[in-house]
ChimeraX commands (.cxc) that place a marker at each C-alpha (Angstrom):
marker #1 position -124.18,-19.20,137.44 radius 0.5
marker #1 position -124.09,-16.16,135.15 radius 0.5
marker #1 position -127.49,-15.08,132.76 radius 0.5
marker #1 position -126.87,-15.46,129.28 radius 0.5
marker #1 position -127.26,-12.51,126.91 radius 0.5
marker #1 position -130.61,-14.15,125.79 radius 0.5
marker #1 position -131.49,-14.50,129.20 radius 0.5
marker #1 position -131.73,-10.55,129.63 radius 0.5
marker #1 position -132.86,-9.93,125.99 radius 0.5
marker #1 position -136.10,-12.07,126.87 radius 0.5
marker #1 position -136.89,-9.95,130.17 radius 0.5
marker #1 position -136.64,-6.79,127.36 radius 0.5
marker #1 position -138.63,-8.49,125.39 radius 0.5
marker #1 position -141.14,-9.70,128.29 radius 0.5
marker #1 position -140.95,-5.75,128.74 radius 0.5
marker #1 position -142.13,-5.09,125.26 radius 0.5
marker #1 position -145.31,-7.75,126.03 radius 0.5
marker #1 position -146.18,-5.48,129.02 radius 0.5
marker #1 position -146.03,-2.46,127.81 radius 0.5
marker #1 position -148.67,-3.76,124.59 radius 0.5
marker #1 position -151.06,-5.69,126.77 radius 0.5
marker #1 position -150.83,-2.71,128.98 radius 0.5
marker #1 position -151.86,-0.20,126.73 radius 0.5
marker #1 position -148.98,2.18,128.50 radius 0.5
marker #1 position -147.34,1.81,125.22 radius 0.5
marker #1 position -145.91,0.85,122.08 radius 0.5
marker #1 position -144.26,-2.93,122.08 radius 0.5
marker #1 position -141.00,-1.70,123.33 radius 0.5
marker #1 position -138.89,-2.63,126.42 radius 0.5
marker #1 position -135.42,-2.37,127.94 radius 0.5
marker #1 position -133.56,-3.65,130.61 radius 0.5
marker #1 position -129.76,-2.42,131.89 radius 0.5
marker #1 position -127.50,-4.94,133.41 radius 0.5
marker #1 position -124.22,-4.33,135.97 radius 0.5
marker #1 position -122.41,-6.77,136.68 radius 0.5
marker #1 position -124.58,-9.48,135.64 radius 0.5
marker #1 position -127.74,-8.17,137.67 radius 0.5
marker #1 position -130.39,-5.97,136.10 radius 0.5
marker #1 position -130.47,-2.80,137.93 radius 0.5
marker #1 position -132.71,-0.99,135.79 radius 0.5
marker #1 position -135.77,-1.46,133.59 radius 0.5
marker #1 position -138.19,0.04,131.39 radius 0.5
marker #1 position -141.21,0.06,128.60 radius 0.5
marker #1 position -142.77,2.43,126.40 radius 0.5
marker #1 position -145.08,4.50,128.63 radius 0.5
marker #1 position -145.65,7.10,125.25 radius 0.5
marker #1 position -149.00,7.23,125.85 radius 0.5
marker #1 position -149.97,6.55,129.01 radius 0.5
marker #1 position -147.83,9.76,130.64 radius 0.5
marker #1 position -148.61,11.47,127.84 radius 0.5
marker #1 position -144.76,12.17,127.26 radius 0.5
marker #1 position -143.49,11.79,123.62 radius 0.5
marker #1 position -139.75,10.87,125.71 radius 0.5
marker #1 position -140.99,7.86,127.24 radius 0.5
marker #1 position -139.53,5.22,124.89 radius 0.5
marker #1 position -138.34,2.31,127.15 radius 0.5
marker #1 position -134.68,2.92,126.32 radius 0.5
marker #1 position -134.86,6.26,127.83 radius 0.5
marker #1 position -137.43,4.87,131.00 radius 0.5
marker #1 position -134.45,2.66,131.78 radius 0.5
marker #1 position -131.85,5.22,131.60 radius 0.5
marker #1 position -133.32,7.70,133.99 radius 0.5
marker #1 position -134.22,4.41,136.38 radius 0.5
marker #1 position -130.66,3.19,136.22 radius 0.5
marker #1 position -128.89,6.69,136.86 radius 0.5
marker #1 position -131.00,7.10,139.38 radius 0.5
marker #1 position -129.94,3.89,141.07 radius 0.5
marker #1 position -126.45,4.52,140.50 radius 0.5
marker #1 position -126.80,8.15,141.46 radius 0.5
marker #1 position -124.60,8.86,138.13 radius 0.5
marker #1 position -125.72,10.60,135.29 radius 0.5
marker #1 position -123.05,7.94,132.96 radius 0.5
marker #1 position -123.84,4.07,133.29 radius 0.5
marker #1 position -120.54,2.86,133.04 radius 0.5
marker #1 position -119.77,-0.83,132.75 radius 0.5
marker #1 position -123.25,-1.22,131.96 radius 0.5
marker #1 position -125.21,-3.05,129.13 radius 0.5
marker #1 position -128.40,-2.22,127.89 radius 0.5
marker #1 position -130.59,-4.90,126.36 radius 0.5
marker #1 position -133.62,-3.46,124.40 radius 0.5
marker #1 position -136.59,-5.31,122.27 radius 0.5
marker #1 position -136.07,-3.08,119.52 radius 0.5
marker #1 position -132.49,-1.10,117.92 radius 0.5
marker #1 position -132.51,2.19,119.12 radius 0.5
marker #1 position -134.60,5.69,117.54 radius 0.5
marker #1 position -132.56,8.23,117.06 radius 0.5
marker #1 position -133.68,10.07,120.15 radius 0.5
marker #1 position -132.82,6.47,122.23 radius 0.5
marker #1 position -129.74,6.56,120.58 radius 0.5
marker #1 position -128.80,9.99,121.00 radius 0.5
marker #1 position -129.83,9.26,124.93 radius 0.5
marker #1 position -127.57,5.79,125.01 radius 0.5
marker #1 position -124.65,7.51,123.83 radius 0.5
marker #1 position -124.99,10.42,126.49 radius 0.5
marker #1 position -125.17,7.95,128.88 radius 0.5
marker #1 position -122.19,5.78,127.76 radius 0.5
marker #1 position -122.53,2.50,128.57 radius 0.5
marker #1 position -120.13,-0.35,127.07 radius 0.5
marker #1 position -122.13,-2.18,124.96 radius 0.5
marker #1 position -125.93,-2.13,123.51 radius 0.5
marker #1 position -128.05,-5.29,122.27 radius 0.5
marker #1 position -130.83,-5.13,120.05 radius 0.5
marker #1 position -133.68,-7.90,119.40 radius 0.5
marker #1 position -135.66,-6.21,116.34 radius 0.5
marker #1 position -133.98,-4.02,113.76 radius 0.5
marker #1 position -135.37,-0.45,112.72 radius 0.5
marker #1 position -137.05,-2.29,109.52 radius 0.5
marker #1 position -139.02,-4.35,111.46 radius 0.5
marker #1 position -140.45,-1.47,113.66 radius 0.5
marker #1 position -141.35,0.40,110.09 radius 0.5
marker #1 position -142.79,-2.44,109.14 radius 0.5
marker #1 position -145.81,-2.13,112.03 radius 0.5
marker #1 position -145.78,1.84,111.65 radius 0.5
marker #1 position -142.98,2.99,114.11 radius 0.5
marker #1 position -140.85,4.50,111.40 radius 0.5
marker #1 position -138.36,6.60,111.61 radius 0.5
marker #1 position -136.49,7.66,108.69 radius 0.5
marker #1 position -138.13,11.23,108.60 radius 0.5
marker #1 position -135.77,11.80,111.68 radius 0.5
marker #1 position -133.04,10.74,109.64 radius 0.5
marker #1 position -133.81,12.58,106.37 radius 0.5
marker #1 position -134.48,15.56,108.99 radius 0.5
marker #1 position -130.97,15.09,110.70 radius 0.5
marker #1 position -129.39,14.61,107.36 radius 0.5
marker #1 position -131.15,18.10,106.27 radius 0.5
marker #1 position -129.91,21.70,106.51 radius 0.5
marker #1 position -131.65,23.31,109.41 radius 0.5
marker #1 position -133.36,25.63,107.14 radius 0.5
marker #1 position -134.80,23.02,105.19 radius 0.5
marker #1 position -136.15,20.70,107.86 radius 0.5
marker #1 position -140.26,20.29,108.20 radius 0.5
marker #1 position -140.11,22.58,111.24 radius 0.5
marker #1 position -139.25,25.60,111.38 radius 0.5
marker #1 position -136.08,26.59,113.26 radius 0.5
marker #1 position -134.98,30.28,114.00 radius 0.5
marker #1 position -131.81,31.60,115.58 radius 0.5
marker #1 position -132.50,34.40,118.15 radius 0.5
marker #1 position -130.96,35.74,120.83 radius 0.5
marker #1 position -127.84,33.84,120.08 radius 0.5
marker #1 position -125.34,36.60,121.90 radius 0.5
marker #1 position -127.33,36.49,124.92 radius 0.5
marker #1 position -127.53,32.98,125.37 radius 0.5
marker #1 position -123.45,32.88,123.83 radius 0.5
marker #1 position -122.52,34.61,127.11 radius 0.5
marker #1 position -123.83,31.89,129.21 radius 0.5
marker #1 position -121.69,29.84,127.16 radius 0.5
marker #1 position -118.91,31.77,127.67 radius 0.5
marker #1 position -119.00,31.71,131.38 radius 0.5
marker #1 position -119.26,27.91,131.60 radius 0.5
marker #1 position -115.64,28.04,129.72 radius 0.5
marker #1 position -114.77,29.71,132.64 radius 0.5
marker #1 position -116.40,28.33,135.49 radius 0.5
marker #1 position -114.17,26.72,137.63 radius 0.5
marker #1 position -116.41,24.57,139.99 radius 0.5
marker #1 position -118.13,22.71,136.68 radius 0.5
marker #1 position -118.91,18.91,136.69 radius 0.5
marker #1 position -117.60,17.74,132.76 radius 0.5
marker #1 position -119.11,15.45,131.17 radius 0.5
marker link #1:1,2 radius 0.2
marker link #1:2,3 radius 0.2
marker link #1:3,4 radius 0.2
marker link #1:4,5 radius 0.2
marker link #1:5,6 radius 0.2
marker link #1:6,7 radius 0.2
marker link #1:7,8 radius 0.2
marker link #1:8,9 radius 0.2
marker link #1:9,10 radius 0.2
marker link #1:10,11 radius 0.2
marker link #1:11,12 radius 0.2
marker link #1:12,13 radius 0.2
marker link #1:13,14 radius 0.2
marker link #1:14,15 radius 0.2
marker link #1:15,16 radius 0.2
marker link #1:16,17 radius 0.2
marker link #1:17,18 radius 0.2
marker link #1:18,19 radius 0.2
marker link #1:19,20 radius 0.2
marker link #1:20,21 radius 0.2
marker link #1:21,22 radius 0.2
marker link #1:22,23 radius 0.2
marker link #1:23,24 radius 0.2
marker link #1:24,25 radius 0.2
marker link #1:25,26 radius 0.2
marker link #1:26,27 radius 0.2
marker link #1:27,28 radius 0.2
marker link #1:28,29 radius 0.2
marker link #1:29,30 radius 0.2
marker link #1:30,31 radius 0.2
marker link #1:31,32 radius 0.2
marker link #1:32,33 radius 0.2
marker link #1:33,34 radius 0.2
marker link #1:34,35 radius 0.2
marker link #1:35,36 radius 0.2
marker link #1:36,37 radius 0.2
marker link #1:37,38 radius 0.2
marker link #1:38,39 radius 0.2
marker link #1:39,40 radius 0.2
marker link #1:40,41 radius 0.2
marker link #1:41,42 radius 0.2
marker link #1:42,43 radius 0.2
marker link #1:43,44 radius 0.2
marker link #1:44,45 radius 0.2
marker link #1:45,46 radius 0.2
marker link #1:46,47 radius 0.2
marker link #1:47,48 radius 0.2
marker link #1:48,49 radius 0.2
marker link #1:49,50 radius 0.2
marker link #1:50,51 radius 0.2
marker link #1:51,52 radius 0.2
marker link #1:52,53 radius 0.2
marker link #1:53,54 radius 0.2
marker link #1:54,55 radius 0.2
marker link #1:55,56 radius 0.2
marker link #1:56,57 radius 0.2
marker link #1:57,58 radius 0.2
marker link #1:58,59 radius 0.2
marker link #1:59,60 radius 0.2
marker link #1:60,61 radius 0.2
marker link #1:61,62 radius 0.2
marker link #1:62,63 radius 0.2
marker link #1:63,64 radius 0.2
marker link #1:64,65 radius 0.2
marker link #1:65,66 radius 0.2
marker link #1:66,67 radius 0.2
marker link #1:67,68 radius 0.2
marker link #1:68,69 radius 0.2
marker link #1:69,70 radius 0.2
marker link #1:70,71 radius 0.2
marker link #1:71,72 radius 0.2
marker link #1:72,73 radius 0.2
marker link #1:73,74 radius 0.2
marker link #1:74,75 radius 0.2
marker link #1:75,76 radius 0.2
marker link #1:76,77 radius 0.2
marker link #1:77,78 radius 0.2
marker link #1:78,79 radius 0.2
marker link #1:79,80 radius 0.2
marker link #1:80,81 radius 0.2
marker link #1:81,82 radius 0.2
marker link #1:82,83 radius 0.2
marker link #1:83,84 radius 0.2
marker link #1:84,85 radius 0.2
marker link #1:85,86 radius 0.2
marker link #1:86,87 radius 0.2
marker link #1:87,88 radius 0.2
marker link #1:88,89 radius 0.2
marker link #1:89,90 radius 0.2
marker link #1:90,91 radius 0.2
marker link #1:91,92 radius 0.2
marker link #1:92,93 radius 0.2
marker link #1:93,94 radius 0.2
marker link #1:94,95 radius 0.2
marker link #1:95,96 radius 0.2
marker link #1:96,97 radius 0.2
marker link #1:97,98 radius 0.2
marker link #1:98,99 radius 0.2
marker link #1:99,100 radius 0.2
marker link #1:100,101 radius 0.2
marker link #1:101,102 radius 0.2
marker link #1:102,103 radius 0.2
marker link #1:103,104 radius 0.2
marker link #1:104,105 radius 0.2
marker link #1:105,106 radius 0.2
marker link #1:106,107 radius 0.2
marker link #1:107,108 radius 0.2
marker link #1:108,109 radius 0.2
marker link #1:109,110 radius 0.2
marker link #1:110,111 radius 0.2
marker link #1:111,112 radius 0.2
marker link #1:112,113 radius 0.2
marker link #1:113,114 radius 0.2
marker link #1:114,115 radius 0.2
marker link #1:115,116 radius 0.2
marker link #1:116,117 radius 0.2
marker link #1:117,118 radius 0.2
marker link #1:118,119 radius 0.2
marker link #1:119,120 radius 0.2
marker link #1:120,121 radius 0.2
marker link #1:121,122 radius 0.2
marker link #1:122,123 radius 0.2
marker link #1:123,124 radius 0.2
marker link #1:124,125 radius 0.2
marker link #1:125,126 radius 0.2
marker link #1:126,127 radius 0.2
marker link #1:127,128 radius 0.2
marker link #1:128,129 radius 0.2
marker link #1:129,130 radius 0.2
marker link #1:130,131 radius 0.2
marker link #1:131,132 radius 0.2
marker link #1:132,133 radius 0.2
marker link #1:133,134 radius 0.2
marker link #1:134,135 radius 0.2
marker link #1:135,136 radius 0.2
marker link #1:136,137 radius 0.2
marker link #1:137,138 radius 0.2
marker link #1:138,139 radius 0.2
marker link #1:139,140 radius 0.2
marker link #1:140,141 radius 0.2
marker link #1:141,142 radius 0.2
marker link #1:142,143 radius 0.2
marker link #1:143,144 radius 0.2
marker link #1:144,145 radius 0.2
marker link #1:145,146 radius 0.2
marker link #1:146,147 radius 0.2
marker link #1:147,148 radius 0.2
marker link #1:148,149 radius 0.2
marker link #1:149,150 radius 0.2
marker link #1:150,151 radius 0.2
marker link #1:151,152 radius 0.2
marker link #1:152,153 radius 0.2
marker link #1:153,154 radius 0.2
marker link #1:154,155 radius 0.2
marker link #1:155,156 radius 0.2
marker link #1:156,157 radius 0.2
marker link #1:157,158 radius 0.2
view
């Protein structure tokens, strides 16, 4: 008998529980389902590893392309407690799988101080008018890298 979308969206959200009561994280967690099995899972592990990239969106990426030895999760579906940041997002879209579902929206993660419009406004703002400062150096050096990947014959697109 096939699992119902709610069915994965609780073990996500029985993610999100562990990670709390844990103290590895924020309340987050996702799971990614192939073919109606999970093959990958993860929570927020923020501050427990110390590594600002550990949102559970991105914990269950690298699990699941490890698993499937692929750095794209095709046919996949990702089920996670909370929509996407815009790092998670960025990450789900790089990783291309056919559908995403979402439990709590953006608001209701602003609403318990996991806000994240300043990414937003800063995406939204020209580079030279973002809260950190970016500078362009070297670019001709690093352009001829660039240049030689247009050329490189052996390359893996993607």
């Amino acid at each position: 008998m096939a699992k119902s979308h709610s069915y994965f969206m609780q073990k996500a959200i029985d993610l999100a529980k562990k990670s709390m009561n844990s103290n590895e994280g924020g309340p987050f967690g996702a799971i990614i389902v192939k073919e109606g099995k999970i093959i990958a899972e993860g929570n927020n592990k923020v501050t427990s590893s110390n590594d600002p990239t550990s949102h559970a969106e991105i914990v269950a990426i690298r699990n699941a392309c490890k698993k499937l030895n692929s750095f794209q999760l095709t046919d996949c579906i990702i089920y996670t407690s909370c929509e996407p940041c815009p790092m998670c997002l960025g990450a789900i879209y790089w990783a291309r799988p056919k559908k995403v579902y979402y439990a709590c929206t953006k608001k209701d993660a602003a609403q318990i101080n996991f806000d994240d419009q300043f990414i937003y406004d800063e995406i939204d703002s020209s580079i030279t008018n973002r809260s950190i400062s970016f500078e362009n150096i070297n670019r001709d050096e690093a352009k001829k890298i660039f240049d030689q990947w247009i050329l490189k014959e052996d390359k893996i697109d993607y």
